[in-house]
C-alpha positions in Angstrom: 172.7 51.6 127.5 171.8 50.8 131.3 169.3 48.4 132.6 167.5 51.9 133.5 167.5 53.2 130.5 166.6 50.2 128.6 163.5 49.9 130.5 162.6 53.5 129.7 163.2 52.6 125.4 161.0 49.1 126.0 158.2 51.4 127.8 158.6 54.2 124.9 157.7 50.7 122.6 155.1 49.6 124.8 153.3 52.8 124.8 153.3 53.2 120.9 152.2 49.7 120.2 149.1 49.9 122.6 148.2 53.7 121.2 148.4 52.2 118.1 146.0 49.6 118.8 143.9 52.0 121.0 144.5 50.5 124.6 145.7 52.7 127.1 149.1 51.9 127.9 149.0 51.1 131.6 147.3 47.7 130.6 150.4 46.3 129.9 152.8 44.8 132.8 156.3 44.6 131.7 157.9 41.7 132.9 161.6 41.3 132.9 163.0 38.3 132.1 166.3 37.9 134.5 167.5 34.3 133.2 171.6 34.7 133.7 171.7 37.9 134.9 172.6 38.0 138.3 171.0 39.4 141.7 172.8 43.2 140.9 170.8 43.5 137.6 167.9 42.3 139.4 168.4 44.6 141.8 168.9 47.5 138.7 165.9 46.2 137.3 163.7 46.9 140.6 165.3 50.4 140.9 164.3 51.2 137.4 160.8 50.5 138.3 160.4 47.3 136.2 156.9 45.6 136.8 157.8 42.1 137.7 160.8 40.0 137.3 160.5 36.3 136.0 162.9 33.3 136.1 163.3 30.2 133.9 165.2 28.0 136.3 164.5 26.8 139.4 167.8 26.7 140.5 169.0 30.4 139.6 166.0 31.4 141.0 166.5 30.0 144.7 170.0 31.2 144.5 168.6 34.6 144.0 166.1 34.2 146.8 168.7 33.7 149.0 170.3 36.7 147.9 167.3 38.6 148.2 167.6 39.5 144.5 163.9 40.3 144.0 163.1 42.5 147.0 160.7 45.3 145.4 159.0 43.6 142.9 156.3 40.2 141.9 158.5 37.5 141.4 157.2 35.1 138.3 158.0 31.9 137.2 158.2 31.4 133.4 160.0 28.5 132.3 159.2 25.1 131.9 158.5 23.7 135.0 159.5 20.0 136.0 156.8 18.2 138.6 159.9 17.1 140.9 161.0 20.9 141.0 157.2 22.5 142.2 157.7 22.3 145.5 160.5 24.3 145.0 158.4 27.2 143.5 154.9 27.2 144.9 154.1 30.0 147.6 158.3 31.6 146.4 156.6 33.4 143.4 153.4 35.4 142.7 152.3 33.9 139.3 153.6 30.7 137.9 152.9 31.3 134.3 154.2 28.4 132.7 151.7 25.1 133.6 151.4 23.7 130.5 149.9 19.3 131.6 147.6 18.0 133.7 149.8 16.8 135.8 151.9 19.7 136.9 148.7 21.2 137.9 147.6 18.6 139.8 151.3 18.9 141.3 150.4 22.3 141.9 147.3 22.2 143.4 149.0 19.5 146.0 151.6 22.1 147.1 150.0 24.4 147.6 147.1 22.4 149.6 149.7 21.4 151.9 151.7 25.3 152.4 147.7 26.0 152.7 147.6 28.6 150.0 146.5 29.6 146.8 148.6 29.7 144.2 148.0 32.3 140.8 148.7 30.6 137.5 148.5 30.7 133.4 148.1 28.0 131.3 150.6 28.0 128.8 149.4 27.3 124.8 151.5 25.7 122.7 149.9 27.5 120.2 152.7 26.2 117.2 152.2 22.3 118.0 155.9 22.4 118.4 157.0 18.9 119.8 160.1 20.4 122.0 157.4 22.8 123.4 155.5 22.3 126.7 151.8 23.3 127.2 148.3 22.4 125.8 147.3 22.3 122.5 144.8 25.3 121.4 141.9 22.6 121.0 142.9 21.2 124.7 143.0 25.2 126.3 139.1 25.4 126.9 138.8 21.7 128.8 142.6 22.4 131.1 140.8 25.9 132.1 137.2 24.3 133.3 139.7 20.9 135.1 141.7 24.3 137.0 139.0 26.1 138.2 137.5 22.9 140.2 141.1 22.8 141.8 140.3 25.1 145.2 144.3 25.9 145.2 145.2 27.6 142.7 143.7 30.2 140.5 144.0 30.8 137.1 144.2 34.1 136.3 144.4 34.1 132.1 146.8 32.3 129.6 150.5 32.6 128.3 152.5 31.3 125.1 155.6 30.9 123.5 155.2 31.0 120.0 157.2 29.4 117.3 160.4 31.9 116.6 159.6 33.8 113.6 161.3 33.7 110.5 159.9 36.7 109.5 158.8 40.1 111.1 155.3 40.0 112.4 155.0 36.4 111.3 153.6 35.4 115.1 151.2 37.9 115.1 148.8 35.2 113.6 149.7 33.1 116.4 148.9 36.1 119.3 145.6 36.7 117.3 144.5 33.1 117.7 145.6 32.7 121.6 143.7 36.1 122.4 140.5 34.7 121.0 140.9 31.9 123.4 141.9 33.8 126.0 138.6 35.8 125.4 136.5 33.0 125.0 137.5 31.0 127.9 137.2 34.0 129.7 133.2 35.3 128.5 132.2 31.1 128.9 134.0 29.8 131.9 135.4 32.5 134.3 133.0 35.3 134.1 135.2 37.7 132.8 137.9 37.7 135.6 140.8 36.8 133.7 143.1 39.7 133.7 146.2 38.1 132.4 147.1 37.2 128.6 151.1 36.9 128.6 152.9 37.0 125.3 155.4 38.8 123.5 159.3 38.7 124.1 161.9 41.3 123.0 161.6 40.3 119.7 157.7 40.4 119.0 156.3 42.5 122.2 155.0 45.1 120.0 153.1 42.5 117.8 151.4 40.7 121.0 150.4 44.2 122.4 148.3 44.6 119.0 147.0 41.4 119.5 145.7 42.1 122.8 148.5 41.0 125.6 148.1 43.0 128.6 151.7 41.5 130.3 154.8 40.8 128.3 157.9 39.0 128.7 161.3 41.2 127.9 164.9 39.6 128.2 167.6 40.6 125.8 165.8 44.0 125.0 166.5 44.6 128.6 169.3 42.7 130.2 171.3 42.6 126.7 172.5 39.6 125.1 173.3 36.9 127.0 176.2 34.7 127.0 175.0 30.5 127.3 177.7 27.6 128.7 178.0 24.9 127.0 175.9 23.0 128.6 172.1 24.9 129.0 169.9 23.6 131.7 165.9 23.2 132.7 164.1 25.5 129.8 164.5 28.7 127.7 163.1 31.7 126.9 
């Protein structure tokens, strides 16, 4: 099937996961995940009406800039992001979704200081405790979330996570359950209800994080297709 007409199955999905859980629908920003594909399929992507397009790699992503790969739509960054490499990233995209220390948003909040802009973010939960994961703990979310709203450069606009990859279907939707209650707390306590943004869900589990309350989620494979990995695999995953 095309890039087209995949996007039109994953929206069919979409749509019966959030009536299902009776939310409307249009909540829910479908984000394309456009690791190894190239500026064409972005291009497809765009045409199709996709939502937003996100990258995991800083350097595939500037050499789609250049090509002008993401004319159309909100470009997001959602790998893991290395401090060295922020510079290259802050004021290119419209939502860095992936700032999982203290000190990449500190690294942040400089850049975007200096371009003399504010930068939208997520903070990214390592909601599994996985070791080779980035992001903050679930009992670290709350005190990362007051430290970013004192920073007057970026703003955080809600919270993303990656969740340990299931063994089992609908094993994560534990795991989407507990980051939505922080995402809802965090929100009620500390930003007046403005968040607006709880990313989670991939190709394999979207349906399950729409149940659980996501309103944007990440979809690669289910859109793209497989993809094929050199032997050697660079900055992050997805």
């Amino acid at each position: 099937m095309s890039i087209r007409g995949n996007i039109e199955a994953v929206r069919v999905k979409i749509a019966e996961a959030a009536k299902a859980a009776g939310r409307d629908p249009a909540e829910i920003t479908l984000v394309g995940a456009s690791k190894m594909n190239d500026a064409a399929a972005c291009r497809e992507a765009i045409a199709a009406g996709i939502d937003a397009l996100g990258e995991n790699r800083v350097q595939e992503m500037a050499e789609k800039l250049a090509e002008n790969a993401y004319d159309g739509a909100p470009l997001h960054f959602i790998g893991h992001l290395q401090r060295n490499k922020v510079r290259q990233v802050v004021g290119k995209v419209a939502l860095i979704q992936s700032v999982g220390s203290d000190p990449l948003l500190d690294e942040i909040e400089k850049q975007a200081e200096k371009l003399g802009i504010v930068q939208d973010i997520l903070l990214e939960v390592n909601v599994g405790g996985e070791e080779a994961k980035s992001g903050f703990a679930p009992g670290e979310i709350s005190t990362a979330a007051g430290r970013a709203k004192t920073l007057p450069h970026v703003r955080l606009r809600g919270l993303m996570t990656v969740p340990p990859i299931e063994t089992t279907s609908g094993e994560n939707l534990t795991n989407f359950q507990k980051v939505n209650r922080l995402y809802v707390d965090i929100n009620q306590k500390l930003y007046d209800n403005t968040f607006d943004i709880l990313s989670m869900g991939m190709s394999g589990d979207y349906p399950d994080a729409i149940s659980a309350g996501a309103t944007m989620v990440r979809v690669g494979t289910a859109i793209f297709g497989h993809r094929v990995y050199p032997a050697t695999n660079q900055e992050g995953t997805v």
